[in-house]
C-alpha positions as a printed NumPy array, in Angstrom:
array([[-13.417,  12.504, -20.201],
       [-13.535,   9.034, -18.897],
       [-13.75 ,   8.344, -14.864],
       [-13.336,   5.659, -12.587],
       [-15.296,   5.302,  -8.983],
       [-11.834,   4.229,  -7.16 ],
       [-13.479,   3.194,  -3.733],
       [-11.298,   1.664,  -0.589],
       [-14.133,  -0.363,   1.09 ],
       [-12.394,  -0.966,   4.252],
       [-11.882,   2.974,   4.76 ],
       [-14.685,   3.797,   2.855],
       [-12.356,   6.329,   1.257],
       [-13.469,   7.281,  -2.368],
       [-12.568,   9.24 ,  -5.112],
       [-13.165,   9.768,  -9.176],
       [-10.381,   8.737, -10.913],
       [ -9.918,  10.09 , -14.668],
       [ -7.946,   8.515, -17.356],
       [ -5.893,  11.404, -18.328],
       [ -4.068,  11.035, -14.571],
       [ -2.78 ,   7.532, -15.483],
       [  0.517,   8.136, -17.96 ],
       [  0.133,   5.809, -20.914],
       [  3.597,   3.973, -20.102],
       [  2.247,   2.896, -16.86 ],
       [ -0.798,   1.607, -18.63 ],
       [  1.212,  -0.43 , -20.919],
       [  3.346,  -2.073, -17.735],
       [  0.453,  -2.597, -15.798],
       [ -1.054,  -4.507, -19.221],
       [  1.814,  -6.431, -19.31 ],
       [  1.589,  -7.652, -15.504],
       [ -2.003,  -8.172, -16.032],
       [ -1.28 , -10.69 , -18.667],
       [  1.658, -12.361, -17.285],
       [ -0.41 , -12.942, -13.673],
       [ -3.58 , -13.933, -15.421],
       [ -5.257, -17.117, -13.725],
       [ -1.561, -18.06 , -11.834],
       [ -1.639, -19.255,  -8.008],
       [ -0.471, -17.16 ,  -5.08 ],
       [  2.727, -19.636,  -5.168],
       [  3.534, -18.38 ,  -8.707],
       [  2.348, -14.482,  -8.642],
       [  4.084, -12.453, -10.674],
       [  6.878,  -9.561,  -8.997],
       [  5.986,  -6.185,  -9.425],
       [  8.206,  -3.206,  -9.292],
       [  7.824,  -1.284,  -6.004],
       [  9.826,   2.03 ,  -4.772],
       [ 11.828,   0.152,  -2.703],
       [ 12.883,  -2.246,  -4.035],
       [ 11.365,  -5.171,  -2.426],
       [  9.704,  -8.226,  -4.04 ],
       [  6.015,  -7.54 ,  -4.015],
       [  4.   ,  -9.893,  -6.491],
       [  0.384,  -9.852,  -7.747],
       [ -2.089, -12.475,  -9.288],
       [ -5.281, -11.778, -11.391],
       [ -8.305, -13.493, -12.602],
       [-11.386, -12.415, -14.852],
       [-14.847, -12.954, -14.269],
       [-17.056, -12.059, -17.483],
       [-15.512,  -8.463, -18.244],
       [-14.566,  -8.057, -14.29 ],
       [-11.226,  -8.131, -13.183],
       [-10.152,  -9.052,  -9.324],
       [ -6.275,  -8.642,  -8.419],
       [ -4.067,  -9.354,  -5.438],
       [ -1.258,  -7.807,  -4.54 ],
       [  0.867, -10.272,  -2.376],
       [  3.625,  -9.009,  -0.324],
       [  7.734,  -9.811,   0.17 ],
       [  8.156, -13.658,   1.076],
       [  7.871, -13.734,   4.781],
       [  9.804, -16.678,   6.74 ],
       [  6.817, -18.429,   8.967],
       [  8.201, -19.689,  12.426],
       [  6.748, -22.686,  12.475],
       [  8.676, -24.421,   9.325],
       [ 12.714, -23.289,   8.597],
       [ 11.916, -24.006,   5.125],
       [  8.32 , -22.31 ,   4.683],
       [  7.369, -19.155,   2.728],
       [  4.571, -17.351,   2.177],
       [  3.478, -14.003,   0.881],
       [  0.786, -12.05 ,   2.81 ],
       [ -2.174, -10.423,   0.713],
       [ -1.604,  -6.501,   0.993],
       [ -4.732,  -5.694,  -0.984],
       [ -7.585,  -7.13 ,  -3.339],
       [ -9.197,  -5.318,  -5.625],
       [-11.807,  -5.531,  -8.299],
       [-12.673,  -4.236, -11.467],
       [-16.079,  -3.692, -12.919],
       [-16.425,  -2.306, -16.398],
       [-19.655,  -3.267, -16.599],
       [-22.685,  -3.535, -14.719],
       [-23.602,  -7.509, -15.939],
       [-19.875,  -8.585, -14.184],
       [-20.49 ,  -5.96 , -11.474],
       [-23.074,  -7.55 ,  -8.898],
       [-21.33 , -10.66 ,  -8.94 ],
       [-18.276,  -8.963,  -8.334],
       [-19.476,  -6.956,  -5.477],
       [-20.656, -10.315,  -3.581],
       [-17.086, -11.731,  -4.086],
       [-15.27 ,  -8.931,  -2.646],
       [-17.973,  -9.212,   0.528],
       [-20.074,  -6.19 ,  -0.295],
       [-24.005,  -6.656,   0.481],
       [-25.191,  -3.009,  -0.152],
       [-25.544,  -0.905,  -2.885],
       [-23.014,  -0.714,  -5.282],
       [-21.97 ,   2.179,  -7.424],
       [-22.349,   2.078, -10.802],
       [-19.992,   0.881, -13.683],
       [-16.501,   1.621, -13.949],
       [-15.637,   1.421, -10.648],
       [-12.668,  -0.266,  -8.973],
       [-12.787,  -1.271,  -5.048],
       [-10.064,  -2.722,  -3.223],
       [ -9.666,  -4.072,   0.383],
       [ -6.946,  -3.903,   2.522],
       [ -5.992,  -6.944,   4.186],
       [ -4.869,  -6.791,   8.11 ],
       [ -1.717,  -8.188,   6.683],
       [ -0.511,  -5.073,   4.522],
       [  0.92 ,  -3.628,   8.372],
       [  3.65 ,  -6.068,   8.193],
       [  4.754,  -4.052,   4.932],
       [  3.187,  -0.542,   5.683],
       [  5.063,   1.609,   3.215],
       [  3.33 ,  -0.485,   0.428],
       [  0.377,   1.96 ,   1.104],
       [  2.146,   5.053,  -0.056],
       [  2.227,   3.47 ,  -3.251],
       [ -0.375,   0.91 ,  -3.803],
       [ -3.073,   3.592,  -4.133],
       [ -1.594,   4.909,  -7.69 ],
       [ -0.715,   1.101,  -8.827],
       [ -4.787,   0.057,  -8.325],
       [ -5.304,   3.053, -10.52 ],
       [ -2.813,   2.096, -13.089],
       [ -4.09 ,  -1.419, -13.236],
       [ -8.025,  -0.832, -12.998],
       [ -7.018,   1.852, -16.372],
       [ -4.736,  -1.17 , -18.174],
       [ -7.991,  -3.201, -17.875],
       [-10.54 ,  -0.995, -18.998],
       [ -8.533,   0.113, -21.861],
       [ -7.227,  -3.522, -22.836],
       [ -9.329,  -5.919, -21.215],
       [ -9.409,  -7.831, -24.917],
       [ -5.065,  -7.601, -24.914],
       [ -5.096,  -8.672, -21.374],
       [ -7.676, -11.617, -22.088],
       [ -6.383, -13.231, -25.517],
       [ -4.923, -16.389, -25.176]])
């Protein structure tokens, strides 16, 4: 049975994930957001389903065989400029499916100490994901689904 170390570093929660909780037709829409956000800016993340309804987004890069993902929040109106939008980060996350990407990895997402071993996915929660605080209820099962669509089809995901 295959398992993921699913860690939230800001919480320090943590738990083993296992493939078999991760329905294959999740897998398959989380491989197709994967590709579609590969490498794109924040300005041009891709929208993601969410439970409500509302227009969450996410972008992705790789590094070696390690994946890091944001999920960006609804477009938020900014006081300062009538015409100015932005999307707040709600999480980041990384993927390590194998220790060579993994250290690197680690450093990127601010993590000094020891890291756990290969698969593991670890995601922080930015201050910003209060301004859409329901996103938690469902963000824990999406970082799941994608850290499975990338260790399953990291060479689909990649292929240009």
């Amino acid at each position: 049975m295959a398992r993921l170390y699913h860690l939230t570093l800001s919480t320090g929660h943590a738990r083993w994930s296992t493939r078999e909780e991760v329905r294959e037709e999740a897998v398959a829409v989380c491989t197709d957001l994967l590709r579609r956000a590969m490498g794109r800016p924040p300005a041009d993340a891709i929208p993601i389903p969410t439970p409500e309804g509302e227009a969450c987004a996410l972008t992705a890069a790789r590094a070696s065989r390690c994946l890091i993902v944001t999920v960006w929040g609804p477009r938020l109106r900014l006081p300062a400029d009538d015409d100015d939008t932005s999307r707040p980060p709600l999480i980041t996350m990384g993927v390590a499916g194998r220790s060579r990407c993994a250290a690197g990895l680690w450093a990127q997402l601010g993590q000094t100490g020891p890291r756990p071993p290969a698969p593991w996915a670890a995601v922080t929660l930015h201050r910003t994901l209060g301004l859409h605080s329901v996103a938690a209820g469902w963000l824990g099962d999406l970082e799941r689904c994608l850290a499975w669509a990338w260790l399953d089809r990291h060479t689909e995901i990649t292929r240009a």
